[in-house]
C-alpha positions as CSV (number, residue, x, y, z in Angstrom):
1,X,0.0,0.0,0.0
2,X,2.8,2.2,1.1
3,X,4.9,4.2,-1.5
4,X,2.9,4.2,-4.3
5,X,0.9,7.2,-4.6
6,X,-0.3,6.9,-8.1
7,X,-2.7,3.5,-7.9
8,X,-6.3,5.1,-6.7
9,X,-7.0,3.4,-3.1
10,X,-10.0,0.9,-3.7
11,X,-13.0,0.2,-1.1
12,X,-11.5,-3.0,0.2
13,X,-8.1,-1.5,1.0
14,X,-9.9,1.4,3.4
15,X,-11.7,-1.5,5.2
16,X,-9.1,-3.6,5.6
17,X,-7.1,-1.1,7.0
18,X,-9.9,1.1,8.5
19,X,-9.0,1.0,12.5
20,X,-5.4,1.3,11.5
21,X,-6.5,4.4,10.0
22,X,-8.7,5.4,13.1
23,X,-6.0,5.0,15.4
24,X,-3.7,6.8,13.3
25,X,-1.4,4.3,12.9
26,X,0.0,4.7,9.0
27,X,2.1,6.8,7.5
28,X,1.3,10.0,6.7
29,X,0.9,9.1,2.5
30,X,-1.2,6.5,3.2
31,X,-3.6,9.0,5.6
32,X,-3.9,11.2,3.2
33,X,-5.0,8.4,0.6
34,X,-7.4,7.1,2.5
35,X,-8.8,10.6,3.8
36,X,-9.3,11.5,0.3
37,X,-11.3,8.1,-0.4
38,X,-13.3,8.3,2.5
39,X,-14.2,11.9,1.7
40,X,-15.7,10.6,-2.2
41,X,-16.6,7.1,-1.2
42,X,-20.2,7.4,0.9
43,X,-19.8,4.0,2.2
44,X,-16.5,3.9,3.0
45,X,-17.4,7.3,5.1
46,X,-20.2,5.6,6.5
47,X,-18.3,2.2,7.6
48,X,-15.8,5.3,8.9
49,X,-18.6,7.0,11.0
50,X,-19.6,3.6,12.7
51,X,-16.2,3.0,13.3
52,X,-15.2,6.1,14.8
53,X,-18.5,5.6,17.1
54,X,-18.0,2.4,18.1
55,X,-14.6,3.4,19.5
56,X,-15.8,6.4,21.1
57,X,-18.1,4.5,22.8
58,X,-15.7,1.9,23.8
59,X,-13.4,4.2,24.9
60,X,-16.0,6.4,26.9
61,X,-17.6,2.9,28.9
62,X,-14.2,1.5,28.8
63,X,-11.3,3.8,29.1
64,X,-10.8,3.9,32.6
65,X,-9.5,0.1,32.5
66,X,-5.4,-0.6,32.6
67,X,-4.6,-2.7,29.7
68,X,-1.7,-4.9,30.3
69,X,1.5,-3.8,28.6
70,X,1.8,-6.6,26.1
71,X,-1.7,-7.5,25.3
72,X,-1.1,-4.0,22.1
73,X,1.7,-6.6,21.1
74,X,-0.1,-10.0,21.2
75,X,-3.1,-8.4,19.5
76,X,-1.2,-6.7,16.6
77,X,1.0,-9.5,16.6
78,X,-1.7,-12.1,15.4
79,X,-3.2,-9.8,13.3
80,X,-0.2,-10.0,11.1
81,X,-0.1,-13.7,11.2
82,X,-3.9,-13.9,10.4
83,X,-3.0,-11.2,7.1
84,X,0.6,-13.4,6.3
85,X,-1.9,-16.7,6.6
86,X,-4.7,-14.5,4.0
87,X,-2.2,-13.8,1.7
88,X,-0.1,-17.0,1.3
89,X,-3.9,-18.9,0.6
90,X,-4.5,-16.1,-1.3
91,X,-0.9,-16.5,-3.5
92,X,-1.5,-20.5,-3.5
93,X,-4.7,-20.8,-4.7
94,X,-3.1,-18.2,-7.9
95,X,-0.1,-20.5,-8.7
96,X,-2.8,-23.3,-8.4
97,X,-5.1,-21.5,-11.0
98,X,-1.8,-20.9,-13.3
99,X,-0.3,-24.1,-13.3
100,X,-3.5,-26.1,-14.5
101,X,-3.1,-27.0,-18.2
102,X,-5.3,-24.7,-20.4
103,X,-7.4,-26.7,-22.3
């Protein structure tokens, strides 16, 4: 996603990244991307709204609560294996499609 500012941002790529987005945790380019989709895309801005709700409202009924120092880690951590997991099924099931003989 990062570094390539010409390839419009798609639907798909806001979502997955959405609460990444929300938390502010990207690099600036990529922001800026996805600020500029959100703002043309009605229901990327809606999936945005009810985002940025739900975490308002989770931080409001829940802020006060001390979060252990590594749970960030363990929680970002499998997040990453889940996506690595996605995307070598994902990659897979390509060379699967490529390699069977055309007919």
């Amino acid at each position: 996603m990062s570094g390539d500012q010409s390839r419009p941002t798609d639907c798909s790529e806001v979502l997955d990244h959405l609460y990444e987005y929300l938390d502010r945790e990207m690099p600036d380019g990529d922001c800026a991307k996805f600020a500029e989709h959100i703002e043309e895309c009605s229901p990327c801005l809606e999936k945005y709204g009810l985002e940025q709700s739900v975490k308002k409202l989770v931080k409001r009924c829940c802020g006060q609560d001390e979060v252990p120092t590594d749970l960030r880690a363990k929680v970002l951590d499998r997040i990453d294996l889940i996506r690595a997991t996605e995307a070598g099924e994902a990659s897979e099931a390509g060379r699967a499609r490529s390699e069977q003989p055309a007919e």
